[in-house]
N, C-alpha and C positions, 0 to 999 in steps of 0.2 A: 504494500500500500504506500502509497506517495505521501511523503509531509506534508503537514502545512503549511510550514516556513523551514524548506531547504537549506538556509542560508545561516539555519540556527544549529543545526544537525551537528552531531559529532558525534565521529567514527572510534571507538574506542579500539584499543588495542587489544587480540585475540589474547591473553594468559591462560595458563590453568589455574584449575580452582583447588583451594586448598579451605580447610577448616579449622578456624579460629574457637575452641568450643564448640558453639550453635552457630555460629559467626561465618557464612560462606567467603572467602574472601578471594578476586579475580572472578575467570570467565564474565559470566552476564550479571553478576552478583553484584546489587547497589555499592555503592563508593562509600566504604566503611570510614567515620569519623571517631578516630582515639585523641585521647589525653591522657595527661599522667599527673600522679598525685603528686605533691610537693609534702604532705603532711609526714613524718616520722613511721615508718611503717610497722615500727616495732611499738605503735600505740594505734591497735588495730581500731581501736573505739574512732579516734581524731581521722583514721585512715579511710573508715566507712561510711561515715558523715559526709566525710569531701567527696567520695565516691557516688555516696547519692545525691548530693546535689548533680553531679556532672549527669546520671544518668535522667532528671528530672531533667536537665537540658538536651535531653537525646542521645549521649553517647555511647556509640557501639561496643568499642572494647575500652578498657581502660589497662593502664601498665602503673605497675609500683616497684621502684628501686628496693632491690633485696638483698643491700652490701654489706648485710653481715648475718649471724645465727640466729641473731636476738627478730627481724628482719620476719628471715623464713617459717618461725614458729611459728609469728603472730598469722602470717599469710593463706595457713589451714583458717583461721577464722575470718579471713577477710574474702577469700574464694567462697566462705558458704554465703554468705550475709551480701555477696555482691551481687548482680542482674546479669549484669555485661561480663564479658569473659574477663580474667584479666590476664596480662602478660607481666612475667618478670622478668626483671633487668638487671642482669646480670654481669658483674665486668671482671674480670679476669680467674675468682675463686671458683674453679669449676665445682669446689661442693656445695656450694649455692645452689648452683644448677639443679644438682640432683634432687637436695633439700625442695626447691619451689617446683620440681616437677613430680615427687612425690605429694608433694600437698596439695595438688590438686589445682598448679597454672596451666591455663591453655596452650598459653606458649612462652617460650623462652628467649630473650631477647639477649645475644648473645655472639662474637667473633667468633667463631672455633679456632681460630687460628692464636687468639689470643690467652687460650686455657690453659697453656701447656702442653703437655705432650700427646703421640698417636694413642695412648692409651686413656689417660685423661677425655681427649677427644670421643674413642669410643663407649666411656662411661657415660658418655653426656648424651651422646645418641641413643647409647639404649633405654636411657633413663625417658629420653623422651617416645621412647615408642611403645617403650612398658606402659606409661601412661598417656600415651595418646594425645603428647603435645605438639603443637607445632615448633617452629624456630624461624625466627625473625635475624639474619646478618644486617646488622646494622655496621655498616662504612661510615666514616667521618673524617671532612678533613681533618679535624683537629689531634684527630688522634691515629693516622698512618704510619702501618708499617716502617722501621727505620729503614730497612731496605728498598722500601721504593721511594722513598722522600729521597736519599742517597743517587736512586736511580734518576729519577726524572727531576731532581732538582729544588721542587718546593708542590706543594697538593694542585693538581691539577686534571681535566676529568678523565685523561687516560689511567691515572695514577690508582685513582676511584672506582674505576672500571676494574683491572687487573684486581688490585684488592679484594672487591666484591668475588670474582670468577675464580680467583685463588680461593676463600672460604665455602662457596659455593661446592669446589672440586672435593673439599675433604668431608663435606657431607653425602654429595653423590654417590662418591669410592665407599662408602659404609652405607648403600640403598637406603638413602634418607630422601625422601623429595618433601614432604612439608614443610615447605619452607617458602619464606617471604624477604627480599631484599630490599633494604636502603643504602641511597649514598648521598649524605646530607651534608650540605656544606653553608656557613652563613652566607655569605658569596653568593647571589639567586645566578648570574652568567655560571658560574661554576658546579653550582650544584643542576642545574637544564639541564648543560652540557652532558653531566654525565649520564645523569636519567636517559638522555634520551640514547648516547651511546647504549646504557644496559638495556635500554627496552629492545634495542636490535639485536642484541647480542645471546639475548635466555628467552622462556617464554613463561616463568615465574611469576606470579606475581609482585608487584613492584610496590613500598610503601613509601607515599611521596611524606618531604618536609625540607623547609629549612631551617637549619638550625641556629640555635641563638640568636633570633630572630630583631629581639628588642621587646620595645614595651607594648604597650597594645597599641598606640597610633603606628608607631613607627614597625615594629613588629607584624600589625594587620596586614600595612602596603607592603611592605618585602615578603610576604605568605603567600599574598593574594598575586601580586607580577608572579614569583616564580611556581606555586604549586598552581595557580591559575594557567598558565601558559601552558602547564605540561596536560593538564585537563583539558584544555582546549584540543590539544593537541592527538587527545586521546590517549594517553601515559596517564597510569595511576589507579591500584586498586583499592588504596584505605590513605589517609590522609591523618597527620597531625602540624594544628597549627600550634610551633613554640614561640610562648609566647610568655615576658616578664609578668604576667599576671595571675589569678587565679586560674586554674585548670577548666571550669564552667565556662571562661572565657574562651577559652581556645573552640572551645566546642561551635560555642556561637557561631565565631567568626569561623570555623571550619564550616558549617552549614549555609552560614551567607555565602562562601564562593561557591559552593556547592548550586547553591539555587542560582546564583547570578549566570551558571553555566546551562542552567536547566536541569541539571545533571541528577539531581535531589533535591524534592521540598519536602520542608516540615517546619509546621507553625505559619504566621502572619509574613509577609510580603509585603513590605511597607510601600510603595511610592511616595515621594512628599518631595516638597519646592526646597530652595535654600533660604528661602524667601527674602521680601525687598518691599522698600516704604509700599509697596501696593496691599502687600497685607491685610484681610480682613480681623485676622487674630494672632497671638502670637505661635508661629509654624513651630519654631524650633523645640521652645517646652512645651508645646504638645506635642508631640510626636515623640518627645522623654517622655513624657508620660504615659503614651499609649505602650508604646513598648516594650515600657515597665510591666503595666498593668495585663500587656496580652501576653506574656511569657509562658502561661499554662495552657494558649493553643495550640496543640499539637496536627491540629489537622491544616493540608495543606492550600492558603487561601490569599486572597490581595484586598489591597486596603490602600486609597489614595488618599493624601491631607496634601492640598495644596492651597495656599494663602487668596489666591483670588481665580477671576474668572479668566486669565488670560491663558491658562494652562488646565485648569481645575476640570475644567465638563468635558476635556479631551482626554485627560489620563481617568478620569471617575467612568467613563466607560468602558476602559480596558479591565476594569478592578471590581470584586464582587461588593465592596463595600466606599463610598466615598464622600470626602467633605471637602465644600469648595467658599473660602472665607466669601463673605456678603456685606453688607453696609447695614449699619448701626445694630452690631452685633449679633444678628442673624445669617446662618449659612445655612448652603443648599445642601441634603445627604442624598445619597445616589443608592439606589437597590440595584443590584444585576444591570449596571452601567446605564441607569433611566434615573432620573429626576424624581424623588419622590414626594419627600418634605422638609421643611425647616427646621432648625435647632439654633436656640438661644448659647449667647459664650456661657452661660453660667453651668448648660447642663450638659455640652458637648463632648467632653469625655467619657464621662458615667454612659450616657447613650449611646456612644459609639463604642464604646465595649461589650455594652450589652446586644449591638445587633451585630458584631463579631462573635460572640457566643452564641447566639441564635441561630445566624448561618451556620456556625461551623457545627453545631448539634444538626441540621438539615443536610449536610454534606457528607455525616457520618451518619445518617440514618438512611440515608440512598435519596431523600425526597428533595432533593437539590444538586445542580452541580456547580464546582468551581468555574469561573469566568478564565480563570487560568487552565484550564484542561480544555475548555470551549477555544481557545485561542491557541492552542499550541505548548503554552509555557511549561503546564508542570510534569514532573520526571514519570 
């Protein structure tokens, strides 16, 4: 069947599919959104808290640093009490490994190259097959091989590549294929670069990010240019955006380039102006507020707020719900992109929240559809 807008289309890259837990991840399998705890893992209580906030924001898998025993112990209670799968991360104590993959991690986040020895190595594999983990090679520039930083000079994405295909090689040689690769570098030219070398080079699936990102402004833009570009491009089967902020945060903006792609929706779809003296009301802290206020929709939907009429009744038509500012504090709200009724400034939020939960209860009951599926947009 022919799209409706060709020109939005993206061809995704063929991977195989591997399992994260429940968690399908590559082939046709939606575009899995991780983040990772920041909280002390060996205080499972503070560790599960954080964990459900993030999964209240929708996130797929979650990963929790396991760099020590105290670490692993807690991690049997934080696998049962969590929704999302979790992966542990692991950096060079290969008994870590064994520790978080007996307790019950989905997968192991982990160099092989960097455990130590072929023996070591093959404790690690069997640990993960005994229990049915996967394994995540995470590459980074910051921390490569001495021998190819020697070789090529300084981190660069052939350097990234090799790396990857070298850890890669020591899992295949021991019949391990569950596995997932990264090669993340702060550097968004640097880490493409390599991505897009490895997506030609394996048929794996590939876990985009970059790393050490920044804070959330600066941190979003360098996410959004580089894990955006490789999505566009069709590279990438689960996503984390790092990012100096809470972990819930990352999620967010992991979902936002997600839907700006088409790629994946979940929850509200804002539209809105930047607005300018034409303004009927104030755009900016409304639309704080709404976004605040609509955080618990999860179902996939569009919502325009634009300040006046020179924009406002063109986008409130693309959008299953809209408000378009008006003169002496009256605006126009929009139903299924038509004109319906007015709303005073004093009650405009309250009520446009509530015919966002309205719709989205009509969209999850079958007895409506999104404006955004009518039009092409949603995933």
């Amino acid at each position: 069947m022919s799209s409706i807008r060709p020109w939005r289309d993206i061809a995704r890259r063929q991977s195989r599919q591997i399992m994260v837990g429940s968690v399908p991840i590559g082939g046709d399998a939606p575009i899995a959104v991780q983040t990772m705890t920041n909280t002390l893992t060996s205080d499972a209580k503070a560790t599960i808290d954080q964990i459900r906030r993030c999964e209240d924001a929708g996130v797929d898998i979650i990963r929790v640093s396991c760099p020590d025993v105290e670490s692993t112990v807690a991690l049997k209670q934080i696998v049962r009490a969590a929704h999302a799968p979790v992966v542990a991360d692991i950096h060079f104590h290969y008994k870590r490994a064994l520790e978080a993959a007996d307790a019950g991690a989905a997968c192991l986040r982990i160099n092989p190259g960097n455990i130590g020895s072929a023996e070591r190595v093959n404790e690690v594999v069997n640990a993960a097959k005994a229990n049915g983990c996967a394994i995540r090679i995470g590459v980074n520039a910051g921390s490569l091989e001495k021998d190819l930083l020697e070789k090529y000079g300084e981190p660069c994405p052939e350097a990234l590549i090799e790396s990857a295909l070298d850890h890669i090689k020591l899992l295949q040689d021991r019949d391990f294929h569950e596995y997932k690769v990264a090669v993340k570098a702060s550097d968004v030219f640097l880490a493409v670069a390599a991505y897009m070398g490895l997506a030609e080079a394996v048929d794996c699936p590939l876990h985009l990010g970059i790393t050490e990102a920044g804070g959330l402004i600066g941190g979003t833009v360098k996410s959004a240019l580089g894990i955006g570009n490789l999505l566009w491009a069709g590279i990438g089967d689960t996503i984390r955006v790092s990012l100096s902020a809470e972990p819930e945060e990352e999620v967010r903006v992991g979902y936002e380039i997600l839907k700006t792609l088409g790629l994946r929706t979940r929850g509200v779809r804002v539209v809105s102006c930047p607005s300018c003296a034409r303004q009927g009301f104030d755009v900016i802290r409304t639309v704080q507020k709404l976004e605040d206020a609509l955080q618990h929709i999860k179902t996939p939907m569009s919502l325009s707020v634009l300040g006046c009429v020179v924009n406002g009744p063109g986008e409130a038509r693309e959008t299953d719900i809209g408000i378009t500012g008006g003169g002496n504090g009256k605006h126009m709200v929009y139903l299924s992109g038509v004109t319906d009724h007015h709303v005073e400034d004093a009650d405009m939020i309250g009520h446009i929240v509530k015919l966002v939960e309205a719709k989205a209860a009509e969209i999850e009951a079958g007895t409506a559809v999104s404006m955004d599926t009518l039009h092409g947009k949603a995933a």
